[in-house]
mmCIF file of the N, C-alpha and C atoms, coordinates in Angstrom:
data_MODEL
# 
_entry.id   MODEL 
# 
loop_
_atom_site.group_PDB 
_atom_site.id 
_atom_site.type_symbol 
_atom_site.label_atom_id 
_atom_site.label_alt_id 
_atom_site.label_comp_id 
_atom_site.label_asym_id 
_atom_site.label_entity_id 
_atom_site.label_seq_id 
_atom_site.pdbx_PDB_ins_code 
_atom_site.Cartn_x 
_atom_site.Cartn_y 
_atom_site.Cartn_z 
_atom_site.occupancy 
_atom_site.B_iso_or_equiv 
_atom_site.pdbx_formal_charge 
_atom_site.auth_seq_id 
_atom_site.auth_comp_id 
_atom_site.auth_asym_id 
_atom_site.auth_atom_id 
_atom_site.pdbx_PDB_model_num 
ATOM 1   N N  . UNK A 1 1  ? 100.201 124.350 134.989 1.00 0.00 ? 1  UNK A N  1 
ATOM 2   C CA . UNK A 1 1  ? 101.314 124.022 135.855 1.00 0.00 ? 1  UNK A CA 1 
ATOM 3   C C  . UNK A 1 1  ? 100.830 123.198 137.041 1.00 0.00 ? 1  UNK A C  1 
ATOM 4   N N  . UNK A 1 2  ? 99.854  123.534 138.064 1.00 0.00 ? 2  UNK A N  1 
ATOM 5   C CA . UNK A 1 2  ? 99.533  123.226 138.864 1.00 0.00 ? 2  UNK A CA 1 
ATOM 6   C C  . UNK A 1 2  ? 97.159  122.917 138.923 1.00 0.00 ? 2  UNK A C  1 
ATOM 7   N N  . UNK A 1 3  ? 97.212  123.874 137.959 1.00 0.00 ? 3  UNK A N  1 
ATOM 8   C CA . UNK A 1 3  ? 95.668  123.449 137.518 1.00 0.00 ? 3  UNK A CA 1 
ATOM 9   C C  . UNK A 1 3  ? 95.200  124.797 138.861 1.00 0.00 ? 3  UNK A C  1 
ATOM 10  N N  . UNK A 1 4  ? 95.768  125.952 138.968 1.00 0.00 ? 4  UNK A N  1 
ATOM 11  C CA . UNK A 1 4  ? 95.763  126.764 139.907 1.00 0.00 ? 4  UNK A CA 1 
ATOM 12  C C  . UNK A 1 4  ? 96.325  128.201 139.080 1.00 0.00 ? 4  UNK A C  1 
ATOM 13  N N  . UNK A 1 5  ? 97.284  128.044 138.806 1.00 0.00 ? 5  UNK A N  1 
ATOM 14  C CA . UNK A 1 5  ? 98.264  128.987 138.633 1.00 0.00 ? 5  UNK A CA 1 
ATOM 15  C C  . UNK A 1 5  ? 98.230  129.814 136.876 1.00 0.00 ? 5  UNK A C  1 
ATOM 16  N N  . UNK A 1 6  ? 98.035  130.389 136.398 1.00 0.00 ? 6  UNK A N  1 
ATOM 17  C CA . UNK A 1 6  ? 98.087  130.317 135.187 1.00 0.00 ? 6  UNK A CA 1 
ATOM 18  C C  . UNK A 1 6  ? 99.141  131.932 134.770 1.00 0.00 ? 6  UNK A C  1 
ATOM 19  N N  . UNK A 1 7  ? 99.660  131.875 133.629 1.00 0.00 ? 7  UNK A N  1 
ATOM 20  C CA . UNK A 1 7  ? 100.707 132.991 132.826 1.00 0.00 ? 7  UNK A CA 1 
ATOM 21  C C  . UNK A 1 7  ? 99.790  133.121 131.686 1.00 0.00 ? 7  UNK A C  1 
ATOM 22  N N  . UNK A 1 8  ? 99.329  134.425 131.560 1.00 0.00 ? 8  UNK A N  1 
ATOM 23  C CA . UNK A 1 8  ? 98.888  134.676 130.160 1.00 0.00 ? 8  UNK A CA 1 
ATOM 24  C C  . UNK A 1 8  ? 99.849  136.724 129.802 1.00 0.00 ? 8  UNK A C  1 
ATOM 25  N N  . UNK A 1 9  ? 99.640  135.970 128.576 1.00 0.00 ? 9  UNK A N  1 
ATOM 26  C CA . UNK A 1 9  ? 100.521 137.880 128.170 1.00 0.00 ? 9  UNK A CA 1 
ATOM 27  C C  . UNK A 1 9  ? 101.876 137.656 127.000 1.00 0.00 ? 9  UNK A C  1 
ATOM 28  N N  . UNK A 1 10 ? 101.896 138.467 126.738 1.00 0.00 ? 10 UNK A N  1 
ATOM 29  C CA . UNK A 1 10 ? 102.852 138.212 125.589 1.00 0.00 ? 10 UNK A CA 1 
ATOM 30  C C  . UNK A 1 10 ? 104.321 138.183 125.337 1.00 0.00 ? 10 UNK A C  1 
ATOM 31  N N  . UNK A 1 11 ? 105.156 138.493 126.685 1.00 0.00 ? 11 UNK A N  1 
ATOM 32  C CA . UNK A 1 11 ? 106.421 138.136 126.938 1.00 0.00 ? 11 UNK A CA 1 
ATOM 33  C C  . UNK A 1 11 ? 107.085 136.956 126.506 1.00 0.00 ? 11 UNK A C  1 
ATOM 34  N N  . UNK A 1 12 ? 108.257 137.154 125.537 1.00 0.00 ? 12 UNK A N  1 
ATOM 35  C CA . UNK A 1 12 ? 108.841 135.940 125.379 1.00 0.00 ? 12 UNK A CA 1 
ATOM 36  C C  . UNK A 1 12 ? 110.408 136.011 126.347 1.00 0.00 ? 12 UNK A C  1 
ATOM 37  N N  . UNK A 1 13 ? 111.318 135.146 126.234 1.00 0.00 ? 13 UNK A N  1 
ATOM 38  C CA . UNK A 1 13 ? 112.214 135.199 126.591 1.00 0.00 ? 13 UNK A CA 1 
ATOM 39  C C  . UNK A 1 13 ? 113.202 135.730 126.157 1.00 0.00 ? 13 UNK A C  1 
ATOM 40  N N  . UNK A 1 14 ? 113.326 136.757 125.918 1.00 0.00 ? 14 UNK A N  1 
ATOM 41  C CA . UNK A 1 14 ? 114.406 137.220 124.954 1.00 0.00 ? 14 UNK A CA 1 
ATOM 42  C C  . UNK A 1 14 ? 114.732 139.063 124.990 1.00 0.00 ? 14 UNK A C  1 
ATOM 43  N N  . UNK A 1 15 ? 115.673 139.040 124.958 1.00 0.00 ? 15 UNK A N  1 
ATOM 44  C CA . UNK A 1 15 ? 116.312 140.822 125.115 1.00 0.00 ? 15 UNK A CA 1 
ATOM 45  C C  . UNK A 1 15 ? 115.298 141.708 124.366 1.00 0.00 ? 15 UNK A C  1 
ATOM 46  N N  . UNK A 1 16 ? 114.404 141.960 123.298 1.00 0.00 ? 16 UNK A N  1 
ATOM 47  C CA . UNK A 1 16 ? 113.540 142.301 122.906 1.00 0.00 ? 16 UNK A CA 1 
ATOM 48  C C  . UNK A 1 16 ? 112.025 142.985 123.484 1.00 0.00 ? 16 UNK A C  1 
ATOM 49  N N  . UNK A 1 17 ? 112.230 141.684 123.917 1.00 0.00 ? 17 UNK A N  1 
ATOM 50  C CA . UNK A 1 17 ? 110.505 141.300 125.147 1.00 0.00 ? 17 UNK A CA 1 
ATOM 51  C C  . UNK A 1 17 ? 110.911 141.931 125.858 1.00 0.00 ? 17 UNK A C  1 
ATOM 52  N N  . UNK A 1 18 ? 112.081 142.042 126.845 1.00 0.00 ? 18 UNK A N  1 
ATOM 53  C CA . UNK A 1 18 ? 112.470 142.234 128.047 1.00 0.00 ? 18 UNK A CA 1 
ATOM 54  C C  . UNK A 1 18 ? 112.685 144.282 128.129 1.00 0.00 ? 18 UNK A C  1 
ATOM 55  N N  . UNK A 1 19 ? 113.242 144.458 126.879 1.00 0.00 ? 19 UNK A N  1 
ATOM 56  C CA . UNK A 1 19 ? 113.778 146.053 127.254 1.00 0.00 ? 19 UNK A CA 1 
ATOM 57  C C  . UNK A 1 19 ? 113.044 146.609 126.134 1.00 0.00 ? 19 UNK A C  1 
ATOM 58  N N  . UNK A 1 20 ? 112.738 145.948 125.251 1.00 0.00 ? 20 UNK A N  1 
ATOM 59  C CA . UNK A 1 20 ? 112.463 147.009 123.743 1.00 0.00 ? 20 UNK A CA 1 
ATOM 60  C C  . UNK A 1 20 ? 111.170 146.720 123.888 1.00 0.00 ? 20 UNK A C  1 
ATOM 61  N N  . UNK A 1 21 ? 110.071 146.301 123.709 1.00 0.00 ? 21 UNK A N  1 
ATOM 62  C CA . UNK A 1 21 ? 109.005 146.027 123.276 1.00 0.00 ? 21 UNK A CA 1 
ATOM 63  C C  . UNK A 1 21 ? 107.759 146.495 124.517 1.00 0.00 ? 21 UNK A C  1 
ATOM 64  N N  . UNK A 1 22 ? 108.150 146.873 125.594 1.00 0.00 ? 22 UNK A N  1 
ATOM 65  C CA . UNK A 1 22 ? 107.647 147.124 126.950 1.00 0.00 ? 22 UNK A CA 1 
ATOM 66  C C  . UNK A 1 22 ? 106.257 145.513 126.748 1.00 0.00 ? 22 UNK A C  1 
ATOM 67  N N  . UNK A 1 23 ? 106.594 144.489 127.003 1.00 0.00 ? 23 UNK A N  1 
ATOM 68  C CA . UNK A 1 23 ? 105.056 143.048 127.338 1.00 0.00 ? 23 UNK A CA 1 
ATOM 69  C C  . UNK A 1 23 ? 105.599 142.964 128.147 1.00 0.00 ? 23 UNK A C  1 
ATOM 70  N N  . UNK A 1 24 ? 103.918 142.253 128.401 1.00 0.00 ? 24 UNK A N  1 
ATOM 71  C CA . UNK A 1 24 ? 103.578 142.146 129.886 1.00 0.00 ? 24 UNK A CA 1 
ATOM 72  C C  . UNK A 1 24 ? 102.899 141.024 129.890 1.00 0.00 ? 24 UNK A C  1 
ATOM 73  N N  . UNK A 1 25 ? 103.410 140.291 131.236 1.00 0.00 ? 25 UNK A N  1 
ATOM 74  C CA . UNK A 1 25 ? 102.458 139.164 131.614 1.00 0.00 ? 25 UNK A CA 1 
ATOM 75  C C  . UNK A 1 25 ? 101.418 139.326 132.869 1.00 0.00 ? 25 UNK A C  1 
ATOM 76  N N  . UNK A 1 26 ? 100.381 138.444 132.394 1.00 0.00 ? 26 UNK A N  1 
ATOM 77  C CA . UNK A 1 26 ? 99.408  138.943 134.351 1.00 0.00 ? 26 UNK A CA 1 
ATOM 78  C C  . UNK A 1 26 ? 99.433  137.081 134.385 1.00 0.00 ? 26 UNK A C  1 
ATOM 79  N N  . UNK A 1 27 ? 99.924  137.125 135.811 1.00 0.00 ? 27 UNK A N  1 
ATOM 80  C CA . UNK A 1 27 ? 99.401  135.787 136.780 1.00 0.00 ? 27 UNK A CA 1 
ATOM 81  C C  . UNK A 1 27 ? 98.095  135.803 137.469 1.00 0.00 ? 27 UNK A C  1 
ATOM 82  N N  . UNK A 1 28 ? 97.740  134.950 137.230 1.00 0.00 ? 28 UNK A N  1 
ATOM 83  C CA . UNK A 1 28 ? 96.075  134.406 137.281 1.00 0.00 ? 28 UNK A CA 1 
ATOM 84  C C  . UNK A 1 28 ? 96.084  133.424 138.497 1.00 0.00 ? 28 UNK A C  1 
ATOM 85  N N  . UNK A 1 29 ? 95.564  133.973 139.611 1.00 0.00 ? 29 UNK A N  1 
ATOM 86  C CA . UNK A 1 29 ? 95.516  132.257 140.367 1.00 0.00 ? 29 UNK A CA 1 
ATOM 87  C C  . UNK A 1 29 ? 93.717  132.029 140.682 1.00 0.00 ? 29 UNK A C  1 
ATOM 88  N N  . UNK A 1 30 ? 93.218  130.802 139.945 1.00 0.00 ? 30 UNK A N  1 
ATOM 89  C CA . UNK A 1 30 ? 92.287  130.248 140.168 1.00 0.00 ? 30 UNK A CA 1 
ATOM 90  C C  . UNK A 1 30 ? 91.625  129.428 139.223 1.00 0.00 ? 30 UNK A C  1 
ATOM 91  N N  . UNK A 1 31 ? 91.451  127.799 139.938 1.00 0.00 ? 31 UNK A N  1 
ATOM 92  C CA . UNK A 1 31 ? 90.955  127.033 139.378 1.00 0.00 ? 31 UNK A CA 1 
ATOM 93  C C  . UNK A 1 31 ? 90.813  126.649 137.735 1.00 0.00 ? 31 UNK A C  1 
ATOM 94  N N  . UNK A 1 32 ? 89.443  127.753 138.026 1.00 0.00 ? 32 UNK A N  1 
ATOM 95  C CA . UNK A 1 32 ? 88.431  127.758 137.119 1.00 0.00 ? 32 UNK A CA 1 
ATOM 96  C C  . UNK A 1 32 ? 88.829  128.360 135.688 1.00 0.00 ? 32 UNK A C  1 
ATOM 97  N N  . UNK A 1 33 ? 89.908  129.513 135.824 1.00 0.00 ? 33 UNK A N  1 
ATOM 98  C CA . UNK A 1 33 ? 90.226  130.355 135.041 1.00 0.00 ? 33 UNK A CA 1 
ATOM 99  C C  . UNK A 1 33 ? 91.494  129.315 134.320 1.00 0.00 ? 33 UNK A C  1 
ATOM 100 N N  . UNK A 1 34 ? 91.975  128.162 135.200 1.00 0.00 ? 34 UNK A N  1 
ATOM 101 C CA . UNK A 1 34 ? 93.165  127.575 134.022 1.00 0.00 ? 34 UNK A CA 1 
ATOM 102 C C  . UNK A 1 34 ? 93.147  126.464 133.356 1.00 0.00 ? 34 UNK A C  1 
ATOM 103 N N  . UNK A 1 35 ? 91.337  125.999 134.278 1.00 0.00 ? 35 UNK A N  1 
ATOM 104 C CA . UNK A 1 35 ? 90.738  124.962 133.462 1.00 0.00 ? 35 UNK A CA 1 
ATOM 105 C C  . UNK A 1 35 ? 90.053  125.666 131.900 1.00 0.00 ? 35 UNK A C  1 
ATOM 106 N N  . UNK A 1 36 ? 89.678  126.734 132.243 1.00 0.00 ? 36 UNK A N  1 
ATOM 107 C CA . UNK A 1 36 ? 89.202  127.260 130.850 1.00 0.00 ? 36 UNK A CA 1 
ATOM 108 C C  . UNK A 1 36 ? 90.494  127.671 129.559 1.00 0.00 ? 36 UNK A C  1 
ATOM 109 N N  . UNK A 1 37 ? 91.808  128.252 130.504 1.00 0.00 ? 37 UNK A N  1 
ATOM 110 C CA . UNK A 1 37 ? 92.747  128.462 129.448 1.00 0.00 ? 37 UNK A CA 1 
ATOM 111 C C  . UNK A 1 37 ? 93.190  126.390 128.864 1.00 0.00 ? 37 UNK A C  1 
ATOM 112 N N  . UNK A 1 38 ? 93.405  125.966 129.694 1.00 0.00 ? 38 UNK A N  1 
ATOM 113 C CA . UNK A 1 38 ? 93.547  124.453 129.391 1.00 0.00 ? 38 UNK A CA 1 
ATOM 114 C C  . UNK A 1 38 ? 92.713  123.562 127.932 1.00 0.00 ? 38 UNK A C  1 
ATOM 115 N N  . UNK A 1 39 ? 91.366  124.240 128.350 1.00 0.00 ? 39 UNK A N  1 
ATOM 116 C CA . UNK A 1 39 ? 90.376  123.675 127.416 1.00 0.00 ? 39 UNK A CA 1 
ATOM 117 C C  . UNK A 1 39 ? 90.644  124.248 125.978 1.00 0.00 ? 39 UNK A C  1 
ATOM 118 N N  . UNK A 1 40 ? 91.166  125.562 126.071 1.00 0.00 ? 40 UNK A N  1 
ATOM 119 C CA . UNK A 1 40 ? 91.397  126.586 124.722 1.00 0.00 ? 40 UNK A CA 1 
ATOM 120 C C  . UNK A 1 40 ? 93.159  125.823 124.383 1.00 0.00 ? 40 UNK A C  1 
ATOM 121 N N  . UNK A 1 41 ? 93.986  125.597 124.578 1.00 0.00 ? 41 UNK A N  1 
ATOM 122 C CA . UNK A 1 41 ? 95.158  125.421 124.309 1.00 0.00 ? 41 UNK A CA 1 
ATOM 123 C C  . UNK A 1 41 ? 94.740  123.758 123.581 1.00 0.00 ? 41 UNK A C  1 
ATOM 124 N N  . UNK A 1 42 ? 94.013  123.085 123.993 1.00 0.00 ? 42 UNK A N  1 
ATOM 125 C CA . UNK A 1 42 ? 93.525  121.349 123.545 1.00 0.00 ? 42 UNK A CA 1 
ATOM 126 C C  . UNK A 1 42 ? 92.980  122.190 122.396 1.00 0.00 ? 42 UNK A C  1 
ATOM 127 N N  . UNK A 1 43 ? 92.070  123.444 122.102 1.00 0.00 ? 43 UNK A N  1 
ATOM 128 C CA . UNK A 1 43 ? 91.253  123.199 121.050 1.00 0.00 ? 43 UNK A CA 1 
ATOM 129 C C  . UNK A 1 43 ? 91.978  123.900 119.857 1.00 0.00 ? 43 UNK A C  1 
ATOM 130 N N  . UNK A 1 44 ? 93.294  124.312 120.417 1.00 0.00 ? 44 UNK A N  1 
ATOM 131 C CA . UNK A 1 44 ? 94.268  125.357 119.486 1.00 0.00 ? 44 UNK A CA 1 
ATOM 132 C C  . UNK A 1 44 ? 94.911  123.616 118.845 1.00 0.00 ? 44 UNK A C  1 
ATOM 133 N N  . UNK A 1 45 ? 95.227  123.117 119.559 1.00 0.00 ? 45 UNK A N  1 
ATOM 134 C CA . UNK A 1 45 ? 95.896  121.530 119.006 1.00 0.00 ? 45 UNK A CA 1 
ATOM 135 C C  . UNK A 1 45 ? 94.923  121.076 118.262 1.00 0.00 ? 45 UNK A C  1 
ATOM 136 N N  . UNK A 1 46 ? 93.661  120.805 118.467 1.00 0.00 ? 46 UNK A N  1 
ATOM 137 C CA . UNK A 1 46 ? 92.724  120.282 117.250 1.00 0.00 ? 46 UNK A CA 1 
ATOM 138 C C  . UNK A 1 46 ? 92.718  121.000 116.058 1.00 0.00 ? 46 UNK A C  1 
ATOM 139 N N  . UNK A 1 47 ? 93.180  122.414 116.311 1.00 0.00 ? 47 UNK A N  1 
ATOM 140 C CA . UNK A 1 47 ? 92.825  123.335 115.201 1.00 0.00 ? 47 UNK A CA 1 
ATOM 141 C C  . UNK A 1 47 ? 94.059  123.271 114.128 1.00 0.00 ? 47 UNK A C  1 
ATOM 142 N N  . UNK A 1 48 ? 95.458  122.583 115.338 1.00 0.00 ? 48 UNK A N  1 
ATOM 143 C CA . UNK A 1 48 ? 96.325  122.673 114.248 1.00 0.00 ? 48 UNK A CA 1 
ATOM 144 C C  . UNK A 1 48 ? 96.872  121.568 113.259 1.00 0.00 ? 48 UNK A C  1 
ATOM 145 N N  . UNK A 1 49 ? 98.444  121.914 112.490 1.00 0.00 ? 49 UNK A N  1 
ATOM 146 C CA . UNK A 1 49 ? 98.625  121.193 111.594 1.00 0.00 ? 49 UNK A CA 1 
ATOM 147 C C  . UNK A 1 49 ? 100.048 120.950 111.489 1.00 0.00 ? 49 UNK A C  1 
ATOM 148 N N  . UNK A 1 50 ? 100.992 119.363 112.067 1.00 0.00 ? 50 UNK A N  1 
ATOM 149 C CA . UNK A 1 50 ? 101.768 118.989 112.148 1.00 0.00 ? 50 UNK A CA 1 
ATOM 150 C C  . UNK A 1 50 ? 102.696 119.112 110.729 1.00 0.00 ? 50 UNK A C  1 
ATOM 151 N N  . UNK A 1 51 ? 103.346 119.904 111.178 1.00 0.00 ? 51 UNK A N  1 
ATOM 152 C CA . UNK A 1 51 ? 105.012 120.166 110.093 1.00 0.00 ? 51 UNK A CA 1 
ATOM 153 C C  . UNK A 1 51 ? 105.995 119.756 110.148 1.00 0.00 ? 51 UNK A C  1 
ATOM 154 N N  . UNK A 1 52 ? 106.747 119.029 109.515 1.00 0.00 ? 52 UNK A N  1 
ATOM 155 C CA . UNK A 1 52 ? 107.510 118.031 109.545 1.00 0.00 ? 52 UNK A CA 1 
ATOM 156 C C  . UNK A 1 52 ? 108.438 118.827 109.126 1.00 0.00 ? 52 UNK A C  1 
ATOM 157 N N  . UNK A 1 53 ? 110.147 118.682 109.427 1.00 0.00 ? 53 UNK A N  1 
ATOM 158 C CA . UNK A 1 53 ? 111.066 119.407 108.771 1.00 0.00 ? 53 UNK A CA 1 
ATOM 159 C C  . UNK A 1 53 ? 111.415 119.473 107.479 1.00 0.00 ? 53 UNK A C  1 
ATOM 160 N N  . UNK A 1 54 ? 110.665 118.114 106.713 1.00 0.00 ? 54 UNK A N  1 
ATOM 161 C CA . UNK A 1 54 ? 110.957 117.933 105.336 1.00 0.00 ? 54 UNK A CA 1 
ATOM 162 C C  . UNK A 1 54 ? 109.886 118.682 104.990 1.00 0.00 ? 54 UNK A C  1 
ATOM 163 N N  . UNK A 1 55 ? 108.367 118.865 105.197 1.00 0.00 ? 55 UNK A N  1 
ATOM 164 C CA . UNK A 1 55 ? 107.868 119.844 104.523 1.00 0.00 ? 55 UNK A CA 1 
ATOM 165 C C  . UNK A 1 55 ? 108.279 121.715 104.597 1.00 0.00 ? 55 UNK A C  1 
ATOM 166 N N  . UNK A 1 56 ? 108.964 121.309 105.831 1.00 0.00 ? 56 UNK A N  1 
ATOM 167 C CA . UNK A 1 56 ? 109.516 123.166 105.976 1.00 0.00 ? 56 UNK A CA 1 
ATOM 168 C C  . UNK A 1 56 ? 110.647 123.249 105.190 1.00 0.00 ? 56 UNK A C  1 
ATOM 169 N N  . UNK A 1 57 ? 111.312 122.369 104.474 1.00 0.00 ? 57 UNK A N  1 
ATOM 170 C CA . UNK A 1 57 ? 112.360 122.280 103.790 1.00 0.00 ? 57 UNK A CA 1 
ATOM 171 C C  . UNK A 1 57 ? 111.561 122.593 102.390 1.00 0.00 ? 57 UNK A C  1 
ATOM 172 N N  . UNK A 1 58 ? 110.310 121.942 102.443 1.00 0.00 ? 58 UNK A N  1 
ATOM 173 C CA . UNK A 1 58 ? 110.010 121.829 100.583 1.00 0.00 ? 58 UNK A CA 1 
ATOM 174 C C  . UNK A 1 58 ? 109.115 123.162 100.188 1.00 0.00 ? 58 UNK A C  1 
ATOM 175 N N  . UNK A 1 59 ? 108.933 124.170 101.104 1.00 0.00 ? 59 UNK A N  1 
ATOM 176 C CA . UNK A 1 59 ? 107.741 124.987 101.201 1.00 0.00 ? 59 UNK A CA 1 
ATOM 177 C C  . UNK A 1 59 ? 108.355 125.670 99.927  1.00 0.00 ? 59 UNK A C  1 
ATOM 178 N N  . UNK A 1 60 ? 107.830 126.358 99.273  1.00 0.00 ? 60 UNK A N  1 
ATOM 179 C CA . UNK A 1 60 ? 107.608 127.430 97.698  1.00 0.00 ? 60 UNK A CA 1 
ATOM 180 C C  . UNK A 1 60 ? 108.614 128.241 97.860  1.00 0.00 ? 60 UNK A C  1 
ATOM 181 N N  . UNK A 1 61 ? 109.114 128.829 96.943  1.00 0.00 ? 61 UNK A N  1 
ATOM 182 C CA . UNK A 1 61 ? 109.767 129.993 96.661  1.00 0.00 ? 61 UNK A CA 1 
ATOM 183 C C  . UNK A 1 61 ? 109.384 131.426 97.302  1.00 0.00 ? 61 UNK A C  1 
ATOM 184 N N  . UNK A 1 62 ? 107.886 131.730 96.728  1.00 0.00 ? 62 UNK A N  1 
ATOM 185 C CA . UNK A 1 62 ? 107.311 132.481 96.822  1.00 0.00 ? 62 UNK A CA 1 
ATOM 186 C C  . UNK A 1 62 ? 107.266 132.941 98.677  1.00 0.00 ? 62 UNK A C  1 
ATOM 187 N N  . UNK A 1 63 ? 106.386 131.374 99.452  1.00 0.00 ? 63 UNK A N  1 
ATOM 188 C CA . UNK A 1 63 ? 106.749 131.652 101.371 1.00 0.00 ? 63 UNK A CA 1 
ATOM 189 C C  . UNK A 1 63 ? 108.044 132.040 101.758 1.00 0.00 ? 63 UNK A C  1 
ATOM 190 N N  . UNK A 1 64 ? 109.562 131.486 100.949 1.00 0.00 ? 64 UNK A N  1 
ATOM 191 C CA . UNK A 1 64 ? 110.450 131.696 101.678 1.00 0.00 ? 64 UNK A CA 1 
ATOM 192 C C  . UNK A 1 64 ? 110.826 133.168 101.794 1.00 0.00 ? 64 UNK A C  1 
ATOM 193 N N  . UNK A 1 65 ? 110.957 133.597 100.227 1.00 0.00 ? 65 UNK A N  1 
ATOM 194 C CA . UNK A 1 65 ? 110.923 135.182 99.992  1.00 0.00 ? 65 UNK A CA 1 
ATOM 195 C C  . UNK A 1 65 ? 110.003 135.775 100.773 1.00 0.00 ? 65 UNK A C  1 
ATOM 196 N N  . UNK A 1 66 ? 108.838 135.769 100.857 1.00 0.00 ? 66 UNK A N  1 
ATOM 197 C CA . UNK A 1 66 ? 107.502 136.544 101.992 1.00 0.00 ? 66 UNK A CA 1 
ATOM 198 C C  . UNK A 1 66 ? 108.314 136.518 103.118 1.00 0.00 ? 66 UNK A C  1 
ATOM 199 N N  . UNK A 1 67 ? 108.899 135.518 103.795 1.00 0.00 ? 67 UNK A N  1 
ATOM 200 C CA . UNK A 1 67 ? 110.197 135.101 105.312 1.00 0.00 ? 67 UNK A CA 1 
ATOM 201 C C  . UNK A 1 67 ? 111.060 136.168 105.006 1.00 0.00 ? 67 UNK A C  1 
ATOM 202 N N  . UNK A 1 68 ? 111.601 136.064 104.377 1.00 0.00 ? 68 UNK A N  1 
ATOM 203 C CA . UNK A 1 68 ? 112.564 136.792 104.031 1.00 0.00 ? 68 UNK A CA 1 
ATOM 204 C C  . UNK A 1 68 ? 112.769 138.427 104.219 1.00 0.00 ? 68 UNK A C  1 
ATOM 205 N N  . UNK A 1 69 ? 111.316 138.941 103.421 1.00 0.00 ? 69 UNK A N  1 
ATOM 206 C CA . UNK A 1 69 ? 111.312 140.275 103.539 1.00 0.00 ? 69 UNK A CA 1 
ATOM 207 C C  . UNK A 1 69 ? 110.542 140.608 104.994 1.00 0.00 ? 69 UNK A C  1 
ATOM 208 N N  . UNK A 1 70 ? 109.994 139.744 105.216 1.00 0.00 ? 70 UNK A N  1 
ATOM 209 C CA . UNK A 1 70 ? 109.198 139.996 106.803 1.00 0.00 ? 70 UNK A CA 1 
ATOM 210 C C  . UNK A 1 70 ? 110.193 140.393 107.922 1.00 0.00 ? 70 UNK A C  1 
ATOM 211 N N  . UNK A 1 71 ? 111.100 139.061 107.595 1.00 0.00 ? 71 UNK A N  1 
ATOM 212 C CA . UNK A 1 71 ? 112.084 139.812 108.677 1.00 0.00 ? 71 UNK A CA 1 
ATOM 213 C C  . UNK A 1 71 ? 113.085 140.808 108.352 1.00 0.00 ? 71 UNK A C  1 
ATOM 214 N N  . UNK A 1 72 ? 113.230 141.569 107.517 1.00 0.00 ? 72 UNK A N  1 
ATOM 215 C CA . UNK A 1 72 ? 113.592 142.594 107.446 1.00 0.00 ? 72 UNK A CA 1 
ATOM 216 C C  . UNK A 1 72 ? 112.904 143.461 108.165 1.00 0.00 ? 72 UNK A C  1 
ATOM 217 N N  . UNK A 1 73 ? 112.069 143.713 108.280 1.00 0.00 ? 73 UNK A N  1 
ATOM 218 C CA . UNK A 1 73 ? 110.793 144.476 108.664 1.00 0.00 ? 73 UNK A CA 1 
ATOM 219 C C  . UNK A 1 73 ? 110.842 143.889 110.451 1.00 0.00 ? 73 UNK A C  1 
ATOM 220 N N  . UNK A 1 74 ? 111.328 142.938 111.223 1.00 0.00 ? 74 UNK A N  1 
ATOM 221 C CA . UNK A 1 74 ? 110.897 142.665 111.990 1.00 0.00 ? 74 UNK A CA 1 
ATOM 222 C C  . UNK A 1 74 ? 111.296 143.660 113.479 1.00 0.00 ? 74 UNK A C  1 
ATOM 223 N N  . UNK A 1 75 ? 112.786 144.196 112.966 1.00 0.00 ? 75 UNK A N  1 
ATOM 224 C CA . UNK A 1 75 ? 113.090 145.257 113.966 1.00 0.00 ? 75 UNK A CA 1 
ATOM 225 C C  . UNK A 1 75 ? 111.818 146.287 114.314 1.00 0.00 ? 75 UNK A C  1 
ATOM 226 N N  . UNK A 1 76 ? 110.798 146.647 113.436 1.00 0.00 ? 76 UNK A N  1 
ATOM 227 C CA . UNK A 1 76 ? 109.835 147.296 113.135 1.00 0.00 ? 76 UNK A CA 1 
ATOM 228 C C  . UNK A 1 76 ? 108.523 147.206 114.084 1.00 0.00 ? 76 UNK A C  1 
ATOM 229 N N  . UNK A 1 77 ? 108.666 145.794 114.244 1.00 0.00 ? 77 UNK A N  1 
ATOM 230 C CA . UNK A 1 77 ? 107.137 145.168 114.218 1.00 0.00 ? 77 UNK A CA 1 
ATOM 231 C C  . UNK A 1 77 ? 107.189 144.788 115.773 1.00 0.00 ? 77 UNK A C  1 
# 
């Protein structure tokens, strides 16, 4: 944000995060600590792999069903 300030923790935005799931975030203020999260988020982008909506459209039978029953399960998890 500011190369100062950093959010790490697992809160998302959503009624879930907020009342059901008890996450938590910790604020970090210093430097050094958001140049290092900075350096890890660049090396999560090298690590990854651009998906296009037409390949999320063409994915297998087999992934969508695995989707499928996962989120059944997700109230769970």
């Amino acid at each position: 944000m500011d190369d100062y300030l950093s959010f790490v923790g697992s809160a998302n935005m959503d009624h879930r995060s907020f009342d059901l799931n008890f996450e938590i975030n910790a604020v970090i203020y210093g430097k050094e600590f958001c140049a290092q999260l900075a350096q890890s988020f660049l090396q999560d982008l090298d690590d990854s792999k651009l998906i296009t909506g037409q390949m999320w459209r063409q994915r297998g039978k087999r992934e969508v069903l695995a989707e499928k029953i996962a989120r059944l399960f997700s109230p769970l998890l």
